[in-house]
VEXVEXKOL-465791 format. One record per residue (C-alpha): residue in one letter; x, y, z. Coordinates in steps of 0.05 Angstrom, whole numbers. Each point is the difference from the previous one (the first is absolute). Example, Ala and Ser with C-alpha at 12.3 -4.5 7.8 and 13.67 -1.06 7.14 Angstrom:
REM VEXVEXKOL-465791
SITE / code / c1 / c2 / c3
SITE / a / 246 / -90 / 156
SITE / s / 27 / 69 / -13
***
This chain:
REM VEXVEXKOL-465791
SITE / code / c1 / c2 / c3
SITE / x / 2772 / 2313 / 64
SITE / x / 22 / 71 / -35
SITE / x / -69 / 39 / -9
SITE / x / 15 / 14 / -65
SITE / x / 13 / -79 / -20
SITE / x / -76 / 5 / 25
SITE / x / -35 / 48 / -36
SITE / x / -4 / -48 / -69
SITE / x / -41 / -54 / 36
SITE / x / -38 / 56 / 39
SITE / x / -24 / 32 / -68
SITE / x / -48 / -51 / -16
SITE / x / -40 / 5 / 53
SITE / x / -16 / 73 / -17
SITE / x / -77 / -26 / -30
SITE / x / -55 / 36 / 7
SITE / x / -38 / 23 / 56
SITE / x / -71 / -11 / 20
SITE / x / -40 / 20 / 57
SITE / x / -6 / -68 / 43
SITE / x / 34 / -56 / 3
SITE / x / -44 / -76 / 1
SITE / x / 28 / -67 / 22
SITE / x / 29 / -13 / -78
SITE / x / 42 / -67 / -3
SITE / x / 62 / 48 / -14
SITE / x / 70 / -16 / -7
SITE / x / 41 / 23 / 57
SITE / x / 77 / 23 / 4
SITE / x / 32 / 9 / 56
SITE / x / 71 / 33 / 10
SITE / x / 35 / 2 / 71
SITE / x / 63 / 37 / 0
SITE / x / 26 / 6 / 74
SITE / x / 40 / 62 / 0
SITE / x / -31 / 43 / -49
SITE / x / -24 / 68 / 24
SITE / x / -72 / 30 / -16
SITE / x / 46 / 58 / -38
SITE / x / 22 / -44 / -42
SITE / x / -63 / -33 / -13
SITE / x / -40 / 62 / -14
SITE / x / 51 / 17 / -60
SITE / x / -25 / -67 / -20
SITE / x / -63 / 30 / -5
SITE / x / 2 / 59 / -37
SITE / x / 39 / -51 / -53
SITE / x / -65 / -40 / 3
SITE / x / -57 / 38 / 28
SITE / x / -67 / -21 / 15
SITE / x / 21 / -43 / 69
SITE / x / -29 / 4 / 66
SITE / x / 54 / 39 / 44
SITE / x / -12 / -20 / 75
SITE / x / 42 / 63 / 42
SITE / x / 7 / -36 / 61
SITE / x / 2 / -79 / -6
SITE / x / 40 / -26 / 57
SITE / x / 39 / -68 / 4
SITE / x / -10 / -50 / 54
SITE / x / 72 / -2 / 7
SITE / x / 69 / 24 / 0
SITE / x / 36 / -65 / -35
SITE / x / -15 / -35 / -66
SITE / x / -21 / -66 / 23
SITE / x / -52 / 14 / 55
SITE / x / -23 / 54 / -45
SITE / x / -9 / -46 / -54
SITE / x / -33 / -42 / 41
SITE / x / -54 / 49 / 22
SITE / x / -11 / 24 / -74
SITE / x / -13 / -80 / -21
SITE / x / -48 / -20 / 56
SITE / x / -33 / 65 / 26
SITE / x / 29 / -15 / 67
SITE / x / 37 / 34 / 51
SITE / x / 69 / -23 / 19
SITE / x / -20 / -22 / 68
SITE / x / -57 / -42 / -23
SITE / x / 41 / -35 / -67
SITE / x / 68 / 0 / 45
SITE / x / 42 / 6 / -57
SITE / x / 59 / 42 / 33
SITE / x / 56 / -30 / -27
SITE / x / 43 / -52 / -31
SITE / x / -24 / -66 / 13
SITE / x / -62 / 11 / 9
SITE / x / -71 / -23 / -36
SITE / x / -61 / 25 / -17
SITE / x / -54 / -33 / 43
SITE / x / -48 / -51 / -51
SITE / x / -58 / 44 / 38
SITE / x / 26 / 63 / -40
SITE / x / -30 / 2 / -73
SITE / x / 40 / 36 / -46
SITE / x / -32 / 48 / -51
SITE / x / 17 / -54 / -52
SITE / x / -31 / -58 / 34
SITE / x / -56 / 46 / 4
SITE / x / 2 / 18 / -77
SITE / x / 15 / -72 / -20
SITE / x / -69 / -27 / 30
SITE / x / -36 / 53 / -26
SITE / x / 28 / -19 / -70
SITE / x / 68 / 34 / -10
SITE / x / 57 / -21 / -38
SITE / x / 55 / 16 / 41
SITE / x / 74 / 8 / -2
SITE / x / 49 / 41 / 36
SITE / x / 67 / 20 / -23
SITE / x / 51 / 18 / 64
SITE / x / 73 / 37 / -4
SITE / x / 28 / -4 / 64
SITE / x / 17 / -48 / 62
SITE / x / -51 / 31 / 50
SITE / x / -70 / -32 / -22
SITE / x / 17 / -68 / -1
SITE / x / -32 / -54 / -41
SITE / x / 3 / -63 / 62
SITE / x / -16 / 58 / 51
SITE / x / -70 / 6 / -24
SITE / x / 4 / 45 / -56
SITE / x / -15 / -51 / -54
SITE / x / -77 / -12 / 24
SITE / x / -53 / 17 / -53
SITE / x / 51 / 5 / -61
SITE / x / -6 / -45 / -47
SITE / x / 57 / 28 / -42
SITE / x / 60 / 11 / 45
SITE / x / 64 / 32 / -18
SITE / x / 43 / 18 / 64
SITE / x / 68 / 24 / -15
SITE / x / 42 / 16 / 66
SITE / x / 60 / 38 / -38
SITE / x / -10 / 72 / -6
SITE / x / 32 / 17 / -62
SITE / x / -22 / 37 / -79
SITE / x / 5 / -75 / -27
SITE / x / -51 / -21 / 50
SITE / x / -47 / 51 / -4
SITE / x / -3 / -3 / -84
SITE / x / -7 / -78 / 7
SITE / x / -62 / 6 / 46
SITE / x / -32 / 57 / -44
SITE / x / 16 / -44 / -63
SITE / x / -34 / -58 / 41
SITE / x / -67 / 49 / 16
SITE / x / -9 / 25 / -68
SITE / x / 5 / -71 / -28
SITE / x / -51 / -18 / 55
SITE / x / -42 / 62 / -16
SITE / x / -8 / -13 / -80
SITE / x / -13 / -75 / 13
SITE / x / -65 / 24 / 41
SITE / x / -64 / 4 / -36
SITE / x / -65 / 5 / 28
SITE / x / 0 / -13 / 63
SITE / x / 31 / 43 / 59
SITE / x / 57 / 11 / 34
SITE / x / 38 / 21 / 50
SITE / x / 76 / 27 / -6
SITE / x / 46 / 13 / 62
SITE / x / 59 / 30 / -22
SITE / x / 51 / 15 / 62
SITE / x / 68 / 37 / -9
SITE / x / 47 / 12 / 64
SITE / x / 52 / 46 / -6
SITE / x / 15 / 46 / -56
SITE / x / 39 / -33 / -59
SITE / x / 19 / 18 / -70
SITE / x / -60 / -31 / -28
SITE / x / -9 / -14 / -84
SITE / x / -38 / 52 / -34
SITE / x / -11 / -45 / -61
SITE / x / -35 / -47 / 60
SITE / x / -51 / 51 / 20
SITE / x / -16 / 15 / -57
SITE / x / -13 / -72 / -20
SITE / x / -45 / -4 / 60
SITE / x / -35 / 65 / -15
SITE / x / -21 / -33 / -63
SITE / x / -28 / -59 / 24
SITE / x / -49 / 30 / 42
SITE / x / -15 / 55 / -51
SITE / x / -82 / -4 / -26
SITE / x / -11 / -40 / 67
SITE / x / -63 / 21 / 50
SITE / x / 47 / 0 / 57
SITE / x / -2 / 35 / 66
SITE / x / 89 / 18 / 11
SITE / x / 15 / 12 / 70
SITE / x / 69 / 33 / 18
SITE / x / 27 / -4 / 72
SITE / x / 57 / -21 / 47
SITE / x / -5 / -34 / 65
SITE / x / 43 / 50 / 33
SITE / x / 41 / 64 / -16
SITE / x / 71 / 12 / -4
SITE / x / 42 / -18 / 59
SITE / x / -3 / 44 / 53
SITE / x / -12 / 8 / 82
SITE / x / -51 / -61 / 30
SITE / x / -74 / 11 / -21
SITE / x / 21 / 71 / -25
SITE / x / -39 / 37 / -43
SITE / x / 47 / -5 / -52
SITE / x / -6 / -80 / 5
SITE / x / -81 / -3 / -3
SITE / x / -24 / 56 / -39
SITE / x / -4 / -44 / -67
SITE / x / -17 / 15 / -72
SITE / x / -65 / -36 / -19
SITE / x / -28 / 23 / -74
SITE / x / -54 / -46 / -24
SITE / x / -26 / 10 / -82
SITE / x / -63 / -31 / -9
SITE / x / -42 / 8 / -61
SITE / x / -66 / 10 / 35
SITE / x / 25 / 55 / 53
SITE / x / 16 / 73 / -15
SITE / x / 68 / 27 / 14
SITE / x / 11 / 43 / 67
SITE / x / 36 / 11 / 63
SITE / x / -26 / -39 / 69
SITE / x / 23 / 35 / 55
SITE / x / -25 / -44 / 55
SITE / x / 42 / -52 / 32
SITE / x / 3 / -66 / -18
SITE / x / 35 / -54 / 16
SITE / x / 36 / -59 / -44
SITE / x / -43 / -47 / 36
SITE / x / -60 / 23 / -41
SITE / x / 30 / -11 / -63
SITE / x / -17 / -75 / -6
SITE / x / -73 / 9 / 18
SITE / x / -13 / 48 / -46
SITE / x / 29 / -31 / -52
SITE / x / -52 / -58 / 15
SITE / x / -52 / 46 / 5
SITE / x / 11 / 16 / -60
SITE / x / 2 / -58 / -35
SITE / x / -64 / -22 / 29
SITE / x / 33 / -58 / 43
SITE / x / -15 / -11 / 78
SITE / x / 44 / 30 / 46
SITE / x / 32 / -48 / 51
SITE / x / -16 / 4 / 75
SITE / x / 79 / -5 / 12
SITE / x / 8 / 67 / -40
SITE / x / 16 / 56 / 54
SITE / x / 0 / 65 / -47
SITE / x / -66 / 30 / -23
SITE / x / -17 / 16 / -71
SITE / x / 13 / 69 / -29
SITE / x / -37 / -7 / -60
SITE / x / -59 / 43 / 33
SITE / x / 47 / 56 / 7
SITE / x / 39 / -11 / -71
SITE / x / -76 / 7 / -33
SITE / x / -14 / 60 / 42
SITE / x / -48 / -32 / 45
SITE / x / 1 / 11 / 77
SITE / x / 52 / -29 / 33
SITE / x / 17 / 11 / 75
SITE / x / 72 / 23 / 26
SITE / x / 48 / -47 / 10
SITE / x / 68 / -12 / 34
SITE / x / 51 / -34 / -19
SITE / x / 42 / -55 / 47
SITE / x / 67 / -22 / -21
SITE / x / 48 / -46 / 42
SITE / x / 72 / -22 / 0
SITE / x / 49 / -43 / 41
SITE / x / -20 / -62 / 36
SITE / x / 12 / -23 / 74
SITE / x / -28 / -70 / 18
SITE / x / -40 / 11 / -71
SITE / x / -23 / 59 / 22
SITE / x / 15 / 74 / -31
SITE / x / 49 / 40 / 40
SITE / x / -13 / 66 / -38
SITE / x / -75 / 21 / -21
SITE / x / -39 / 71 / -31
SITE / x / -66 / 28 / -15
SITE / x / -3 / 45 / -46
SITE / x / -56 / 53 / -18
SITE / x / -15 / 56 / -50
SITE / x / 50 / 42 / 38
SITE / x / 27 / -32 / 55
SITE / x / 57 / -69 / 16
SITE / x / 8 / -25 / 61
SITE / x / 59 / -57 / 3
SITE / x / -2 / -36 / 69
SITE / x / 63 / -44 / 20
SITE / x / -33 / -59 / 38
SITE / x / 57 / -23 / 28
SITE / x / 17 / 68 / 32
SITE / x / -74 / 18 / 17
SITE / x / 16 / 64 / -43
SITE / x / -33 / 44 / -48
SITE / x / 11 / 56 / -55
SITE / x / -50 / 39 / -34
SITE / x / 16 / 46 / -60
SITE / x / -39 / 51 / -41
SITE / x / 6 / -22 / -66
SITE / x / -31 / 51 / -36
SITE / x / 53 / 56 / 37
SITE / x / 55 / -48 / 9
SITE / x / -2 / -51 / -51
SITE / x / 69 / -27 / 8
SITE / x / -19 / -7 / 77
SITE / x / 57 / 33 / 41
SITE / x / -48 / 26 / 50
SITE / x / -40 / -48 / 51
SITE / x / -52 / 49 / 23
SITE / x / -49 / -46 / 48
SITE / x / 15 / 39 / 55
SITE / x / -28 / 55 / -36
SITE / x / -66 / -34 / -26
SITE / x / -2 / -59 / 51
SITE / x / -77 / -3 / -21
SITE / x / 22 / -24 / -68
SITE / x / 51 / -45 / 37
SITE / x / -54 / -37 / 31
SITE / x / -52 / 3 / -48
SITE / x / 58 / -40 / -51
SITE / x / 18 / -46 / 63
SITE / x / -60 / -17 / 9
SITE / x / -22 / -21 / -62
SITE / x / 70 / -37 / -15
SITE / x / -13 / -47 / 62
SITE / x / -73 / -12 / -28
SITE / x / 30 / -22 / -61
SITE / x / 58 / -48 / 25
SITE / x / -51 / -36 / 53
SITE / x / -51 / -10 / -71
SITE / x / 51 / -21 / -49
SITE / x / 57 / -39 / 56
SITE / x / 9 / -66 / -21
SITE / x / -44 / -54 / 39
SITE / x / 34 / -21 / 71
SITE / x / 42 / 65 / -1
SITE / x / 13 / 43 / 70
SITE / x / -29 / 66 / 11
SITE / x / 33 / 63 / -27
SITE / x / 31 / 34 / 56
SITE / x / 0 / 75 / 11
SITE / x / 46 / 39 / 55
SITE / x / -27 / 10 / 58
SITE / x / -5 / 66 / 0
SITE / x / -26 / 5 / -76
SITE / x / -58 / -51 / 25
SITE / x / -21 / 45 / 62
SITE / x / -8 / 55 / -48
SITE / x / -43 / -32 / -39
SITE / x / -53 / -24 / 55
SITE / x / 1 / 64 / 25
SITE / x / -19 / 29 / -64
SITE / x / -58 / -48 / -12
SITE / x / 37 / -45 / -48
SITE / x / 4 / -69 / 39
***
């Protein structure tokens, strides 16, 4: 979507801010517009301030439909395997709205695009389901006209809106603001992200580095600066609605950190390209650092984002501490979250000498 065919629905989550948040049974609206830079996002912002404005949220993904994936059911792409056409979510993945809908959610989702596909999987936990494959202005104002009918025909109890919009269209203002008015006087937590960034280079930075502005009425405005990851979205979002988090979930909630409680670091793991159902192409990503290893050529790259944030430079040779430290942790992470029955990651030789010797293995 255009940012500014945003900023209408956006304004009425402006509310008031209060000190903590509680586990309210809140409405909860959720936009996911793959492509959609945090710049743009941010002018979404100052249009309707009082969000949440995480700095460095990171997809799990380069492409739309794994990405979606990982934003729906807290999972990683090598754990839900869903890499490409074809294939399914697993019945063992719970979805954020399968999650919602047991914990007494109404539910609907509202879908503009081919890539999150109602038989793949997508479907589960929406009661409501309107999945439109064209990407088109015609099929974006029919879905919001479908929401906003949805929305005003909700009373007490709550719900839970997915709204996803693939590629930028000329989208109907009069349908914004039609939405914006539905949910306006609502106690509703708006969340506004997209699964991945614009098209660029494999697991680049310009790929994962995400928007991810969440307005909710019971948290004060501010900046996060720590990393987190889009993983942690759907567990938060249960956490604050009060509702169990499933075992399946993967990410870790960041509503200690969005309430200014202590929260330790964390990195960020994204994936991309299968092989046998495997990812070809994975990253970890830290405050400051991105390393990007190519499994199938045993090869890494690491980048100073904060110096080099469009990531011409691969400087491990130069800080081969940080190398390992990041390769390390990345091959902790893929033996936890590889799907059962999996094989073992494989490092070069050379790369797993390296790390024995420096105490690692």
């Amino acid at each position: 979507m255009r940012a500014q065919d945003f900023a209408g629905l956006l304004l009425v989550s402006a509310l008031p801010a209060f000190a903590a948040a509680s586990p309210v049974r809140r409405c909860i609206a959720l936009i996911d517009a793959p492509g959609m830079t945090s710049f743009q996002a941010e002018a979404l912002e100052r249009e309707a301030p009082g969000a949440l404005v995480f700095e460095q949220a990171v997809s799990q993904g380069s492409a739309v439909r794994p990405s979606g994936a990982s934003l729906l059911t807290s999972q990683y792409l090598q754990t839900h395997g869903m890499a490409r056409e074809g294939h399914s979510l697993s019945t063992a993945s719970i979805t954020l709205a399968e999650a919602l809908e047991k914990g007494g959610y109404e539910t609907a989702a509202f879908i503009v695009g081919p890539a999150l596909d109602a038989k793949a999987g997508f479907s589960r936990g929406f009661f409501v389901q309107d999945f439109r494959t064209s990407i088109s202005s015609d099929s974006l104002r029919a879905a919001l006209e479908g929401a906003s009918t949805w929305i005003v025909s909700r009373k007490e109890t709550p719900f839970f809106l997915y709204i996803h919009v693939e590629s930028p269209v000329e989208e109907s203002l009069d349908a914004v603001r039609s939405l914006r008015k539905s949910l306006a006087g609502r106690d509703c937590i708006l969340v506004l992200t997209a699964a991945n960034g614009p098209e660029g280079p494999l697991l680049s930075e310009r790929v994962i580095h995400v928007p991810l502005l969440v307005w909710h009425p019971a948290l004060k405005a501010g900046r996060i600066g720590p990393v987190v990851r889009l993983v942690d979205l759907a567990p938060s979002l249960l956490e604050w609605a009060g509702l169990e988090i499933p075992e399946t979930f993967q990410g870790a909630s960041f509503a200690p950190l969005a309430e200014g409680r202590l929260s330790t670091p964390r990195y960020a793991f994204s994936a991309d390209g299968t092989e046998a159902s495997r990812p070809t192409h994975v990253s970890i990503r830290g405050s400051g650092w991105h390393l990007i290893y190519n499994k199938s050529h045993g090869e890494s790259r690491l980048y100073d984002i904060k110096s080099d944030p469009d990531e011409a430079k691969d400087v491990q040779e130069k800080r081969p501490d940080v190398a390992l430290d990041l390769t390390q942790r990345l091959m902790r992470h893929l033996r936890e979250t590889r799907s059962s029955g999996g094989r073992r990651e494989q490092l070069s030789p050379e790369l797993l000498k390296e790390l024995r010797e420096r105490g690692y293995w």
